[in-house]
C-alpha positions as a Markdown table, in Angstrom:
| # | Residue | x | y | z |
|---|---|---|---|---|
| 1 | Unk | -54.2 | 140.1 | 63.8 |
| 2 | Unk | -54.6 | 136.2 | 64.0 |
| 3 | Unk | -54.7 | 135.3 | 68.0 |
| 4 | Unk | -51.2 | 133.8 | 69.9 |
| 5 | Unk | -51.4 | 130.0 | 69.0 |
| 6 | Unk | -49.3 | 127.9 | 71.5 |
| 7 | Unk | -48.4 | 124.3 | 72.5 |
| 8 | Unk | -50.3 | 122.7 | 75.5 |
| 9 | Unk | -47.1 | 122.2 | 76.9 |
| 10 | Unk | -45.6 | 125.7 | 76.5 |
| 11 | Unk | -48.6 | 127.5 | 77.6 |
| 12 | Unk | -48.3 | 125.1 | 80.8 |
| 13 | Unk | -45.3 | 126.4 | 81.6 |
| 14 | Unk | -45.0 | 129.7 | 80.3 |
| 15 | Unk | -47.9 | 130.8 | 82.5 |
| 16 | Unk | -45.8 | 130.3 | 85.8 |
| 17 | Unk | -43.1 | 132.8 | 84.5 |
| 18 | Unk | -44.7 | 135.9 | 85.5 |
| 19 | Unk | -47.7 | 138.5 | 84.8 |
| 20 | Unk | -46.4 | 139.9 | 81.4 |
| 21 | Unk | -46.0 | 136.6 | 79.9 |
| 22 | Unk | -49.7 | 135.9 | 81.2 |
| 23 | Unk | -50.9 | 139.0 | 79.7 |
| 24 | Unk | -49.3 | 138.2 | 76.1 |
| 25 | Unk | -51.2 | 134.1 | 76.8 |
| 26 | Unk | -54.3 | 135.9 | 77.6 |
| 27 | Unk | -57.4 | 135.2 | 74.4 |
| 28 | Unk | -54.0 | 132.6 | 73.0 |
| 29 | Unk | -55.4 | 129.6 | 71.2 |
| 30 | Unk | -54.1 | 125.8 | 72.9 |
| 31 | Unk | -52.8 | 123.3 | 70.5 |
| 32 | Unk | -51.7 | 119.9 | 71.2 |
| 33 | Unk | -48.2 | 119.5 | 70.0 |
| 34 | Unk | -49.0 | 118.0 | 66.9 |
| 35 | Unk | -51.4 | 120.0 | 65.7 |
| 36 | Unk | -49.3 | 123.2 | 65.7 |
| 37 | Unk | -48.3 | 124.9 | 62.1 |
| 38 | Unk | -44.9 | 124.3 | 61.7 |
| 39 | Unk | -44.2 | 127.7 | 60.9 |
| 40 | Unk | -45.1 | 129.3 | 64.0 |
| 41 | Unk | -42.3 | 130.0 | 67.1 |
| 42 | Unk | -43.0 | 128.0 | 69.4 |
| 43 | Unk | -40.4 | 127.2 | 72.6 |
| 44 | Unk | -36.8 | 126.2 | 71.5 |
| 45 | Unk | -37.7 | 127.1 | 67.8 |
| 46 | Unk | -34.3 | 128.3 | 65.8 |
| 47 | Unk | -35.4 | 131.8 | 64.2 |
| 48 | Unk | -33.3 | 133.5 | 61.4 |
| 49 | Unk | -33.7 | 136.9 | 61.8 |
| 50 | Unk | -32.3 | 139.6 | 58.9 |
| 51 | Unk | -32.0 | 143.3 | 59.6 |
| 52 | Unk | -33.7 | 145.0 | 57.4 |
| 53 | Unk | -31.1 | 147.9 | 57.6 |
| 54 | Unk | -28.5 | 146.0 | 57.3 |
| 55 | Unk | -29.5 | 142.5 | 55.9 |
| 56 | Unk | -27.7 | 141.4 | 58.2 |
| 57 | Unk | -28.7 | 137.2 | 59.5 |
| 58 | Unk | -28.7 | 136.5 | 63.0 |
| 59 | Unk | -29.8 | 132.8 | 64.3 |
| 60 | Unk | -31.5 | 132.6 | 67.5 |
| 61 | Unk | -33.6 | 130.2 | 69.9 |
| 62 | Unk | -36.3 | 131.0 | 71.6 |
| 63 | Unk | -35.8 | 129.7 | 75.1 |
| 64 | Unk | -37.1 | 129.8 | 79.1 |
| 65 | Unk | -34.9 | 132.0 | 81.4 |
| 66 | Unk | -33.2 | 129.8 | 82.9 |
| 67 | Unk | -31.4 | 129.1 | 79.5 |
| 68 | Unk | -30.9 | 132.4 | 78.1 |
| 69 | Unk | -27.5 | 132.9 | 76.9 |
| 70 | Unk | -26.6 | 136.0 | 74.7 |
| 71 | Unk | -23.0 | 134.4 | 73.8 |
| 72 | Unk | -25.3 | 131.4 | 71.9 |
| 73 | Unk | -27.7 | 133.4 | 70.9 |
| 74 | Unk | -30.5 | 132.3 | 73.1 |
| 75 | Unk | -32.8 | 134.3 | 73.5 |
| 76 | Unk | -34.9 | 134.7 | 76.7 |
| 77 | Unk | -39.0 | 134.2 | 76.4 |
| 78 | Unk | -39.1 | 136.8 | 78.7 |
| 79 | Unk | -36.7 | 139.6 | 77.0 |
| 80 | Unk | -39.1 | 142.0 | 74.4 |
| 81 | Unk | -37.5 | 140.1 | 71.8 |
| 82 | Unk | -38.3 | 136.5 | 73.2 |
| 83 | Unk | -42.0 | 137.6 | 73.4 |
| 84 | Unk | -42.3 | 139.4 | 70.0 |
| 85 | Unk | -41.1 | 136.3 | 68.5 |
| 86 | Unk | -43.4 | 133.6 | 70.7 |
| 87 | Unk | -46.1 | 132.7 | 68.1 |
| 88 | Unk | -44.3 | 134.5 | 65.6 |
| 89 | Unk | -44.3 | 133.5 | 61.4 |
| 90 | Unk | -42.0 | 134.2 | 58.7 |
| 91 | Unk | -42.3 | 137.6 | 57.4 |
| 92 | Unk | -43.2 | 138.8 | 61.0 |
């Protein structure tokens, strides 16, 4: 399993939002903003996620707390899913 990658920025703040999130950062490789992959979730990233089940499509963003809202599907960094999808590729 390839290590976390993350933004300068986002691991800047992400590591003030509490001890989980700072577990999940821990060993997580620091990029400058421009040198991420564009294929990795990175904060404010629009996922399309499909139900295998179901194959059913569901568009979300990955966001900080204070913008979570489950009516626009925004999706906390801190909820499981928000930190199952930080770092995340397609496929994943």
């Amino acid at each position: 399993m390839q290590p976390l990658i993350v933004t300068e920025a986002d691991f800047a703040n992400l590591s003030l939002l509490g001890a989980p999130l700072r577990r999940r950062l821990q060993g997580a490789r620091i990029v400058a903003s421009d040198a991420m992959p564009p294929d990795v979730v990175t904060m404010n990233s629009q996922v399309v996620l499909v139900y295998e089940t179901t194959c059913v499509r569901r568009r979300v963003t990955l966001v900080y707390p204070a913008d979570a809202s489950a009516a626009l599907d925004r999706i906390s960094v801190l909820e499981p899913l928000g930190m199952a999808l930080l770092g995340a590729r397609p496929g994943q």
